[in-house]
N, C-alpha and C positions, 0 to 999 in steps of 0.2 A: 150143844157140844161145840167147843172150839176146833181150831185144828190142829191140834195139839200132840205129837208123839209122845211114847212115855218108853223110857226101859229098863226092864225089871231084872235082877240078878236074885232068883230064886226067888223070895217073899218082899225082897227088898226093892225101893222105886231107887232105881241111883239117877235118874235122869230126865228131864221131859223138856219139850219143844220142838221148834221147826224139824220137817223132815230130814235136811242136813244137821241140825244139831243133835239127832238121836242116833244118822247112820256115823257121826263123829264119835258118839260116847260109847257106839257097841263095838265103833271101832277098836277105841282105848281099853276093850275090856272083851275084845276076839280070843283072849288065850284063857279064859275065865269060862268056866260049866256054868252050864243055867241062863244064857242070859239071853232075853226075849225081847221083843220090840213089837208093839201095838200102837194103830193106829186112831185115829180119832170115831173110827167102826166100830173098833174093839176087834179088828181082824190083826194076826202076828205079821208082821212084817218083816220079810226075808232080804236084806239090806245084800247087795253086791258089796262088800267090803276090801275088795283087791286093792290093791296101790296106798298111796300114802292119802294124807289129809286133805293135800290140796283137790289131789284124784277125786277123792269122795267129794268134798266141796262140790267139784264141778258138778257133779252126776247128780248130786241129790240137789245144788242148792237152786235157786228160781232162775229158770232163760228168758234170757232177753231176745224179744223182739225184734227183726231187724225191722225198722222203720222203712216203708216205701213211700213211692210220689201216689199222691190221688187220694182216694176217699177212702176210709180205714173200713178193713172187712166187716160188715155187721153181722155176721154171725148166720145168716139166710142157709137153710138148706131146705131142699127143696125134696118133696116124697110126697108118694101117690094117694089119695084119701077116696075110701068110696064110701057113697053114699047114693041114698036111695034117689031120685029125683026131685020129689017133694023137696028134700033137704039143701039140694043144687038150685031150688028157684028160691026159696028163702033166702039163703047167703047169698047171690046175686041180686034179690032187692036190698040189700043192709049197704049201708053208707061204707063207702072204702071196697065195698066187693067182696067176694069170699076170704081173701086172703085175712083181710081185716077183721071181719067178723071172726074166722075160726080162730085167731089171735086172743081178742078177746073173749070168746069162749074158755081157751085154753089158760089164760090167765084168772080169771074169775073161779074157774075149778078148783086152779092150784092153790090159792088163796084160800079157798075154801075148806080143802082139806089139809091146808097146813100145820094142822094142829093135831090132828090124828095121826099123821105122817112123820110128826115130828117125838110123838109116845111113842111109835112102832120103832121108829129107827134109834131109841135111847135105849127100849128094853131089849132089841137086837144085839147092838154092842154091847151092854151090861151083862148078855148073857153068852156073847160069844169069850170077850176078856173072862167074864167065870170060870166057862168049860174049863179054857186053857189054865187058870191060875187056883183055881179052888176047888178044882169038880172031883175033889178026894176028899174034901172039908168037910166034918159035921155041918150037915142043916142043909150042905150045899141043895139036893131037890126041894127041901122047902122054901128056900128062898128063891129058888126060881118059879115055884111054882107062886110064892109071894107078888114078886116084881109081873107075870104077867095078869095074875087078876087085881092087880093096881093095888097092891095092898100095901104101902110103903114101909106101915108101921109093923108088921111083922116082918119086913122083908128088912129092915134095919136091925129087928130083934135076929134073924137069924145070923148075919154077917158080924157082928161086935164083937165077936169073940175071935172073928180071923185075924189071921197079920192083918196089922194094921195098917202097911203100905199098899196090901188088897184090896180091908176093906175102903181104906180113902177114894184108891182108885174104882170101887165100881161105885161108891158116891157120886163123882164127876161124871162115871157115864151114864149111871142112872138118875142124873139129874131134872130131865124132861120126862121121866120115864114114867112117872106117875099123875101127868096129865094137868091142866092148869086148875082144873076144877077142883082138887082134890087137896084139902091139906095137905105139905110134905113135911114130915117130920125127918128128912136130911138134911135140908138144907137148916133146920135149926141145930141140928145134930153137928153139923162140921163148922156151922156158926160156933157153937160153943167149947168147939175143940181146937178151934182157932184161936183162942183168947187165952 
């Protein structure tokens, strides 16, 4: 998933992009029913809309840093870790000392479960934009119950019949959603509806 905002005016996408470009477009369209903004989660997104354009600019678009003298923060935070002993003379024999080791511990994990992590958090937002957009829709329980036992191809069969600014949109957030192992017949699906 990118990071993408989207907003919808009932079944319809009128808009997508940068955080500022979506709370711009719900701005243009605050006197209009219906109209939702979702995030790259698939969570709605409740936009402070006061003031004029540039207002929102400021608020939503990206802060600058101010730059100081000296060595740029790296990010360090520091918190308490316990462990048994055994575990305490182990990472104090490891090259670079605890700090290092549990570094790379922690790096080597997340690497590892990147990929389950990255299924869990696509059929999360697939199914939270759902709730909010289709969860009155024929099929809608069975295509969720589709999207979490990986089932892609029933889970496309149940959605093709919805608005089609719907179903495009939980194509993009169900795009990881069905695992790399696993044929996906969406991503041929919007291939050929792209053409």
């Amino acid at each position: 998933m990118d990071e993408r905002f989207v907003v919808f005016r009932g079944p319809e996408r009128v808009a997508s992009g940068t955080r500022v470009e979506a709370a711009l477009a719900a701005h243009a369209l605050a006197s209009q029913p219906g109209v939702l903004v979702f995030g790259p989660d698939g969570r709605g997104i409740d936009f402070d809309l006061t003031g004029g354009q540039d207002e929102i600019s400021r608020r939503y678009g990206p802060a600058e840093a101010p730059r100081g003298r000296g060595r740029p923060k790296l990010g360090v935070v520091a918190r308490e870790v316990t462990l048994l002993p055994r575990h305490w003379d182990w990472l104090a024999s490891q090259p670079g000392g605890a700090s290092v080791a549990l570094r790379k511990l922690v790096e080597a994990a997340s690497r590892a479960a990147e990929g389950p992590d990255r299924v869990r958090a696509a059929r999360e937002a697939t199914y939270r934009f759902a709730s909010a957009m289709a969860g009155d829709l024929p099929g809608f329980e069975e295509a969720m119950r589709a999207l979490f036992a990986g089932d892609d191809t029933a889970f496309e069969t149940r959605i093709e019949a919805w608005p089609t600014d719907i179903a495009a949109q939980l194509r993009t957030y169900a795009a990881e959603a069905f695992g790399p192992d696993q044929p996906s017949d969406l991503a041929s699906t919007s291939a050929s509806r792209a053409e």
